[in-house]
N, C-alpha and C positions, 0 to 999 in steps of 0.2 A: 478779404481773408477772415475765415473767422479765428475767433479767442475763446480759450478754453480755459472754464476754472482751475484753479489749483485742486478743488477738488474733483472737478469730471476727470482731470489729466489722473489723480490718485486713483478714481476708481478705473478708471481703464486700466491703467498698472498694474491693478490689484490681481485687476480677472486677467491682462496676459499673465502674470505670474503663478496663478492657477491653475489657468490650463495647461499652462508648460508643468507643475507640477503634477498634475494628475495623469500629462502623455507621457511621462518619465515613468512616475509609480505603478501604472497601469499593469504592466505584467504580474509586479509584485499582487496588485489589490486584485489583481483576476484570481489568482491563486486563491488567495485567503477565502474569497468567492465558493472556489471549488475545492475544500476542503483540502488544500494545499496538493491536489494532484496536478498533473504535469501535463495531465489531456481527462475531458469530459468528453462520454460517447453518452447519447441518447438512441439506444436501439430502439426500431421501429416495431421489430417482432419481437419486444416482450411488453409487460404490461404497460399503462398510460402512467409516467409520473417513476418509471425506471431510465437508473442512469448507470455509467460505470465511469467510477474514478483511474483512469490509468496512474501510477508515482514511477518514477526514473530510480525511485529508490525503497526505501521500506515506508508502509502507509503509517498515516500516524495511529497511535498507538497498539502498531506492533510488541509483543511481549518483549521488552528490553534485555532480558534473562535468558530470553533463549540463542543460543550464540548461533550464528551463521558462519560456512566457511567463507573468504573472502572469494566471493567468484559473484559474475555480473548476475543480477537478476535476470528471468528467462519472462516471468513476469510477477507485476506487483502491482493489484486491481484490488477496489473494492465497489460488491454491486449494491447499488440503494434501490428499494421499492417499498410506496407506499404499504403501509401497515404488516409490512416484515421487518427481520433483523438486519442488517447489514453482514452482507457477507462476505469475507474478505481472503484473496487468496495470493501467496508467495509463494516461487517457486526456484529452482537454480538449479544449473546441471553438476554435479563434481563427479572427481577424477576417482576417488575414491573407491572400494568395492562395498559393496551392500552389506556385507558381514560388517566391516570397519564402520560404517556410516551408523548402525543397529547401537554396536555398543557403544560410540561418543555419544550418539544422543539420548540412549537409556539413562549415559551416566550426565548427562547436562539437565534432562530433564530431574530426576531425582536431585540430583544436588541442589538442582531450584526450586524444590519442592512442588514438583509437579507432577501427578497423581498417573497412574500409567494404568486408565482405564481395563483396559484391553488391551492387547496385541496379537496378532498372526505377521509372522516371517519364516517368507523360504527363500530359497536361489536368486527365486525370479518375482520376489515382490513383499516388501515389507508393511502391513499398515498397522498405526497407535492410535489408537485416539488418550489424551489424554486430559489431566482437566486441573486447575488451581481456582478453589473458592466458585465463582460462577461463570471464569471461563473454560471453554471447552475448546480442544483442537484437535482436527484428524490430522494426522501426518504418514506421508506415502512414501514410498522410497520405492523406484520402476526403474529398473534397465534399460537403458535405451541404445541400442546394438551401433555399436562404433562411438559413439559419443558420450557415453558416463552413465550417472544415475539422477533420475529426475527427483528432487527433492523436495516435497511438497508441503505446506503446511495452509489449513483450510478453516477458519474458523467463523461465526457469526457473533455480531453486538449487538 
């Protein structure tokens, strides 16, 4: 039979205790890996060294200010490629009519001090771009026949 130090038994201990920690945290440290998104796509057909970040929720540093209605996201991506800006897109459907969606967030935007570049709205399709300090956002409002208004907002860092 063999004998084993007290110290080889310590370091064996050591590393299962390790590795059992690091198979626990691993989803966690994946995440932090992927810029806290919830899935990494590497598409084939765009450039070498492009990714997309999928989030189950808002990407991080989404503008905090800007209020969303509570309704599931339709999607929430951000696409990375060598020597561009990151660019990041949220989107949700609401119940809401497109006139009503115009003025809450003229008045959300404004009140957070957020510059209303431009606008065109009609019936059938609202877009802003707007901007605070050096960021910038398009935002879209599209009817989407039976099911609400798609409500977009589109921005790069």
């Amino acid at each position: 039979m063999v004998k084993l130090s007290k110290s080889k038994v310590s370091y064996i201990l050591s590393a299962v205790v390790v590795v059992a920690v690091l198979i626990y945290f691993y989803p966690e440290l994946q995440k932090i890996s992927q810029n806290g998104a919830d899935k990494v796509i590497v598409p084939e057909n765009y450039p070498t060294g492009t990714k997309v970040f999928i989030y189950n929720s808002l990407p991080p540093n989404f503008p905090s200010e800007i209020i969303l209605e509570n309704k599931e996201l339709t999607y929430s991506g951000t696409v990375t490629a060598p020597k561009t800006p990151n660019k990041t897109t949220v989107s949700y459907i609401s119940d809401s009519k497109i006139t009503d969606l115009v003025k809450m967030y003229e008045n959300v935007f404004k009140t957070n001090n957020w510059s209303i570049a431009s606008k065109s709205v009609t019936n059938k399709l609202a877009i802003f771009q707007i901007s605070q300090e050096t960021q910038k956002i398009t935002f879209t409002l599209v009817p989407i026949k039976d099911k609400g208004v798609m409500v977009t907002f589109q921005y790069q860092r």
